[in-house]
Every structure is written in structure tokens, then in C-alpha cells.
N, C-alpha and C positions, 0 to 999 in steps of 0.2 A: 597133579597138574594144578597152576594157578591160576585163579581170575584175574581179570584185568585191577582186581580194586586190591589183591592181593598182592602183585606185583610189583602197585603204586605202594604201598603198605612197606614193602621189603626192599623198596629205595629209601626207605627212611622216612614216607609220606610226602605228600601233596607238594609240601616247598622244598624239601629235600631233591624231590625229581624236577619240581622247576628249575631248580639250580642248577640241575646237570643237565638241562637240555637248555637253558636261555629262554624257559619260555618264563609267565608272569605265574606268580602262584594262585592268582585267582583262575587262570585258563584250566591250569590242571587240575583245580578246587571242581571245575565244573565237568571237567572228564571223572572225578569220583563222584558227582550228583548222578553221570550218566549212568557210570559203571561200566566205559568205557574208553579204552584208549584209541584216538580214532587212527586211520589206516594211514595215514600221511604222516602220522609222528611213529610209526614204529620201525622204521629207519636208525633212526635219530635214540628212541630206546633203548634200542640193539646196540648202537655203535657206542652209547653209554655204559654199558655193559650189566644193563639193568635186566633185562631177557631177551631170549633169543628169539628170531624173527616167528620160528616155529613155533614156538611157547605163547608168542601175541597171536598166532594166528591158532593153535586149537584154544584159547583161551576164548576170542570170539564167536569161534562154532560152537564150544558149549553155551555160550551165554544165547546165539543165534537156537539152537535145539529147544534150550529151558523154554525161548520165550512161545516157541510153536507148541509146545505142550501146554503152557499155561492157558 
């Protein structure tokens, strides 16, 4: 399973997945500060065919899990 920062990572990175979504590469510079891709662009990821809706979403519950253990 991947993380969100790995997903970004295996689009080619940060401006690589700006590019395929239109957005600016510093917006998605700061979804890798998060370490996440938020809920509203994973649409948009998907139809990119960067991963699938399912992949964005346990990829959040693990990060949502780690963070209640920490």
C-alpha cells in the first residue's frame, strides 16, 4: 500500500503531478509538507490515473491510524 507522499513520488513528483492535474507546483509542494493529498483533489488524481480513489482513501486511514498511535 502507498502513502500519499508515495503516490506523489510515483507521479514523477510534486510538478510532475501538478502538471497532470493543472494545479501550481507549489500547491502540491505543500500537500508533500502535509503529507497529504487532500479530499477534494482525489478525484482529479484518480481520473489522472495516478491512483485509484481506493488507494487515496486507505492511504489516509493509515496516515489518520499512525497519527492516533503517536
Amino acid at each position: 500500500m502507498r502513502t500519499h507522499l508515495q503516490i506523489i513520488a510515483d507521479a514523477g513528483g510534486y510538478r510532475a503531478l501538478a502538471d497532470k492535474l493543472g494545479e501550481t507546483p507549489n500547491r502540491v509542494r505543500f500537500w508533500v509538507r502535509r503529507e497529504s493529498i487532500p479530499h477534494n483533489k482525489w478525484k482529479a488524481v484518480a481520473d489522472a490515473g495516478v491512483a485509484t480513489l481506493d488507494e487515496l482513501a486507505t492511504a489516509a486511514a493509515m496516515d489518520a491510524r499512525e497519527d492516533r498511535a503517536a
